[in-house]
N, C-alpha and C positions, 0 to 999 in steps of 0.2 A: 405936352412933350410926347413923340413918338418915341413907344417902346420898342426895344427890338431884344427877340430872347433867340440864342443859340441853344436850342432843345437840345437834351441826350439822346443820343440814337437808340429804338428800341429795337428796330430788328437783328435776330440774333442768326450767325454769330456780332457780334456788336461792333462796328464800326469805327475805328479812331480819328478820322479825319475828321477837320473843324471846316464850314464855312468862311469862316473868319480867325486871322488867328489874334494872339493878346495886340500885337503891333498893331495890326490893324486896326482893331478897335479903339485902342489908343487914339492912330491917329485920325478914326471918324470923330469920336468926340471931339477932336481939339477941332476938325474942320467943318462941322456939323452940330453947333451947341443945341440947335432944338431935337435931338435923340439922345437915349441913353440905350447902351447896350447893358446886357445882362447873361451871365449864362446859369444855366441851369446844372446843376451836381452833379457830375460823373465821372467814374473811375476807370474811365477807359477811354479819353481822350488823348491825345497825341501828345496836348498839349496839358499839364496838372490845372487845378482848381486855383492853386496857389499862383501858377505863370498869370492865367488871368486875373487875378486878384492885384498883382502887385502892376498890373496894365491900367488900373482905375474902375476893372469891370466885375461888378456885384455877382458874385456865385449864391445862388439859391435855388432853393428845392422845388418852391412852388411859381413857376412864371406865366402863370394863369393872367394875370395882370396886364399883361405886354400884348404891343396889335400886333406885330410881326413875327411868324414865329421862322427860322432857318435851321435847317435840318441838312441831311444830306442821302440817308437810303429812306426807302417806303418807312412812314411813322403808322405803327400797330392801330387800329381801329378804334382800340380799348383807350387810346394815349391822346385819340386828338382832343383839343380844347373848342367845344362849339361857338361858331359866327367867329374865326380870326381866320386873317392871312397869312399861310403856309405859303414855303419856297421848297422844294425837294425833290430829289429825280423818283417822280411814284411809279415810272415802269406802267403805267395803265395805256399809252397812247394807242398801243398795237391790241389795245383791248386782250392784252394780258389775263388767263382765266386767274393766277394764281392770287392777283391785287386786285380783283372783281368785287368781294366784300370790303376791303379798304375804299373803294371808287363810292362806293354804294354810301356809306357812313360817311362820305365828303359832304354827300350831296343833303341825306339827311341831316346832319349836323351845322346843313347851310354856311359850310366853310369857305373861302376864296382860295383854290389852289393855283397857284403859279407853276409849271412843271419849270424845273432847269434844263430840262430836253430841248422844250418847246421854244426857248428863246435864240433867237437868231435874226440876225441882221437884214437888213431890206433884197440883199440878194439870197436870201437862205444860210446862209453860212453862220453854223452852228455858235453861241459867244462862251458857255461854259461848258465844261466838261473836263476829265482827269485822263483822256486820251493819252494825250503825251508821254503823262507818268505809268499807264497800263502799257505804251509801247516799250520804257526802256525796261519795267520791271519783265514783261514776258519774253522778251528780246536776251536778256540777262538770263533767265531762266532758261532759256529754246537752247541756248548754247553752255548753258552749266548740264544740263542734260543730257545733251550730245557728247558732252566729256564724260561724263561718269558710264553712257553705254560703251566708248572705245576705249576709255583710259589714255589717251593720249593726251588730256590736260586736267587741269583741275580748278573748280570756280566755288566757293562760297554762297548761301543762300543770300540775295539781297537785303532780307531783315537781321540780317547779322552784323549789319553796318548801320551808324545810324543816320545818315543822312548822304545826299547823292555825290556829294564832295567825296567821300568816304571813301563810294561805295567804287568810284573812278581810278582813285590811287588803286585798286586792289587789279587795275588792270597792266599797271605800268610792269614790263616785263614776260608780259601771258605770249605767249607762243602758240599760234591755232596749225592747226595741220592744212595741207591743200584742198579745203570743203569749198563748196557751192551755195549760195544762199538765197534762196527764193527768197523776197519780202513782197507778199500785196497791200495795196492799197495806196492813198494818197493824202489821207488826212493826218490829225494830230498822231494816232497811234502809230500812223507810220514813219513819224516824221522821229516818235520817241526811239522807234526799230532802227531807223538810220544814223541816229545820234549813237548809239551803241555799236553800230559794225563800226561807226569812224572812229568811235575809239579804242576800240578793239583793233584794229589797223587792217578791217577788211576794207579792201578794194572794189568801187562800184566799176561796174562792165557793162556793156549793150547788150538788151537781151538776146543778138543776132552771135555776139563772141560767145556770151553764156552758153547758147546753146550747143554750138559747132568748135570751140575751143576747150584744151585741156590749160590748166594753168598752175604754177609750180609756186602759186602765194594763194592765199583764202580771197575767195570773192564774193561778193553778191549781186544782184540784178534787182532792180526795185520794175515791178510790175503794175502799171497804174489800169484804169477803166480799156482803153483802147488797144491793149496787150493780153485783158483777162478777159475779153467776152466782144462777140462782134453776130450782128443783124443774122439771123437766119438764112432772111431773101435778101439782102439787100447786101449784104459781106461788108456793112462798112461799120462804123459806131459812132455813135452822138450821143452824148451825154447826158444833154434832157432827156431823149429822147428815151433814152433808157432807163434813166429815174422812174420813167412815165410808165414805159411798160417793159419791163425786165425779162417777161416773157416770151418776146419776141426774140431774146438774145440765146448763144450758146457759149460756154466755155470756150477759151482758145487756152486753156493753160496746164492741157496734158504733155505737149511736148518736155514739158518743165519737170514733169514726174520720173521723166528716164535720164533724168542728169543732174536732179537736186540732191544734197543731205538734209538739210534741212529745209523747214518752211517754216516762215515767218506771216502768220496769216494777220493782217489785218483791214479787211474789207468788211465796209456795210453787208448785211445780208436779211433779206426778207424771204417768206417764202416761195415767190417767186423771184429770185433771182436764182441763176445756174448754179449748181454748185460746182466747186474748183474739179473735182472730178468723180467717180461714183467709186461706189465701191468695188465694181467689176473689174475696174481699172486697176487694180491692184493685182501684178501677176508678179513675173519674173523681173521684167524691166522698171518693176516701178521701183527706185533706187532711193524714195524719200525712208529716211530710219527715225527722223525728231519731226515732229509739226506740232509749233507753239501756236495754238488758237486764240490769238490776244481778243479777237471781237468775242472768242467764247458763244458759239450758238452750237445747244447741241442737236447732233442732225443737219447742222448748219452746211456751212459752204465747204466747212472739212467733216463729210458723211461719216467719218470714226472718231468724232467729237461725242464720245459715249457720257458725259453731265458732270460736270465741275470737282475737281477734288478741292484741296487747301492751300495756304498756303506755306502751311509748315509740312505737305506735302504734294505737291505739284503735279505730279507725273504718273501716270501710270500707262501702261502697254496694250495694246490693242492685237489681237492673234490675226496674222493675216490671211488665215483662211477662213478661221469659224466668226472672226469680229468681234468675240467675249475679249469682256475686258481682264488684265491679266495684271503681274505684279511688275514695273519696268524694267528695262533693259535684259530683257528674257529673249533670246534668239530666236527666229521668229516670229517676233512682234515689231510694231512698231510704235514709239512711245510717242503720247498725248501729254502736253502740257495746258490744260485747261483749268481757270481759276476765273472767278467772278468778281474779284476785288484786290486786284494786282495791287492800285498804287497804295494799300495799307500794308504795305511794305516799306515804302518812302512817305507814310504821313504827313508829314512836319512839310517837304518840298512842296507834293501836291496839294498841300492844306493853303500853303502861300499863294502858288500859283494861280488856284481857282478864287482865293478871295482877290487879289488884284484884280481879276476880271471880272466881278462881282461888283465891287467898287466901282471901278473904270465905266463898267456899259450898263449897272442894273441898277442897284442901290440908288445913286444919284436919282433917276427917274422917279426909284418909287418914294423915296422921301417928297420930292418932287411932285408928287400927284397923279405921276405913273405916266406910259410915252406910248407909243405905239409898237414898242418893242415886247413892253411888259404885257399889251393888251392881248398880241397875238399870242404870248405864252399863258393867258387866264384861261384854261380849260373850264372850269367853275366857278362862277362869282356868286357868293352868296349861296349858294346851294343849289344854283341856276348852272346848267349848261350851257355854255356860251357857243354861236352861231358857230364857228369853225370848228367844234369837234361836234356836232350834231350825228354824227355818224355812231357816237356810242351810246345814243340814248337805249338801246338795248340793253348795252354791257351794263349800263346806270340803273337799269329796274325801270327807266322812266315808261 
């Protein structure tokens, strides 16, 4: 019988979200008799010891026993179980310095890592992730923010509520003032930023009215690849093309700085990709006062993304001449909303969310004897670095 343990998370601060929640597991055993799940003891899941217990699934301490183990942030070096198969986003692909000794103890511990980065579908397109739930939490946040600098509305932190149902009622009746709302990007996070202006009762606009129109209701403009960056020589933009080499491209999304309140940042960023604008840029006409950094890179694509606060505190303020960071909604700053683990605020939603897709496009395979889905995401088999990340055998010791 194939085991499967939902390990505790050990890096701290400590994580609540489940791969799997007790439903779930439920219903793999009833449609999957040859596994059993298990989870392992902890006091800081979303979901109690007890939910899973009363689901059919054995909580214990020691899941040494089990081949599969599911986790969800970087598992501590000290934690892993030697020669088993791990699932977990380990943040190593970009050869990450900070998870270099976690990479290292994969390989000597001759473990099989699956990244959940790494799995994505035959055109690319990413199958897991808690995007969504990072765009409405920061989304939720960029604009409780913006009210508490003006005073002109008032919004609740989203772990105050406890689930997204909740967290929606607490919009019915919110009145916004006539702001502007930059949102980039195009994937899940953005799609979580857009599900929150709609229900908020911000209205979408062409970036051409955003920019050249005043308007006497809250709006926002959603900014994709061919709006925020175009060819140096060539003035035009293609997609792959820019995946490819990022470097070739520039910014097109200063005009956006002398007519936004807010930004809604959620674009991929590496580093070479432009950043939305530099810091120079910021003078008199730059009129942005909130920018929520949902992708969170600091130095990133929002250059006064100065490194992650909390989520029982969010915000803090940026000086817009010296760049120190400062306490928020201080006049003359302007406030950063950056957090590295949004949806542990809405746990319980994004815990669902991501095991359906887990179930749906990964599980099945690997009970299954694994696909070509699950291959291209084996960064390490065995202690072996597998042919497509060859590139970090450095990062490895190898």
């Amino acid at each position: 019988m194939l085991q499967i343990a939902l390990i505790r998370e050990g890096k701290l601060p400590s994580d609540n979200r489940v791969a799997l929640t007790p439903a779930q597991c439920r219903w793999l055993h009833t449609a999957y008799p040859g596994i059993k799940i298990v989870a392992q003891h902890s006091p800081h899941r979303c979901y109690t010891d007890k939910e899973f217990e009363k689901a059919g699934v054995a909580v214990m301490e020691d899941v040494s026993g089990c081949d599969i183990f599911l986790g969800i942030k970087e598992v501590p070096a000290e934690m892993l179980v030697p020669g088993k198969t791990y699932l977990f986003f380990s943040h190593t692909k970009k050869l990450q310095p900070h998870n270099r000794k976690l990479f290292q103890a994969i390989i000597e511990k001759k473990i099989t890592l699956i990244d959940y980065e790494c799995l994505a579908h035959d055109d690319g397109q990413r199958i897991l992730g808690f995007g969504f739930f990072a765009g409405v939490v920061g989304a939720h946040n960029g604009m409780m923010a913006y009210g508490k600098r003006t005073g002109w509305y008032n919004l609740n932190s989203v772990h105050s509520n406890r689930d997204y149902r909740t967290l929606i009622h607490t919009y019915f009746g919110l009145k916004l003032p006539n702001i502007k709302v930059a949102v980039t990007g195009s994937g899940r996070v953005a799609h979580g930023v857009l599900e929150v202006m709609n229900l908020m009762g911000v209205t979408e606009v062409e970036p051409d009215e955003y920019l050249e129109k005043k308007f006497s209701y809250p709006v926002y403009v959603q900014l994709k690849g061919a709006d925020l960056y175009t060819h140096i020589q060539s003035k035009t933009y293609k997609r792959e093309h820019f995946h490819e080499y990022p470097q070739e491209y520039r910014s097109r999304f200063l005009p956006y700085t002398k007519c936004t309140d807010i930004l809604m940042n959620g674009v991929y960023w590496t580093e070479n990709v432009p950043r939305l604008f530099e810091r120079t840029d910021i003078d008199d006409s730059f009129t942005i006062q909130t920018i929520a950094d949902i992708t969170d890179d600091e130095n990133g694509s929002v250059p006064i993304n100065l490194g992650d606060q909390t989520i029982e505190n969010p915000v803090y303020g940026v000086n817009r001449k010296s760049f120190e960071k400062t306490l928020p909604y201080l006049p003359g700053s302007i406030d950063v909303m950056a957090v590295g683990n949004l949806p542990n605020e809405l746990p319980r939603d994004a815990s669902q969310y991501f095991g359906e897709q887990l179930i749906k496009f990964v599980l099945d395979d690997i009970i299954k004897g694994g696909s070509s889905i699950t291959q291209r995401a084996t960064i390490v088999e065995q202690g072996t670095l597998t042919a497509p990340y060859s590139y970090m055998a450095g990062y490895a010791g190898l």
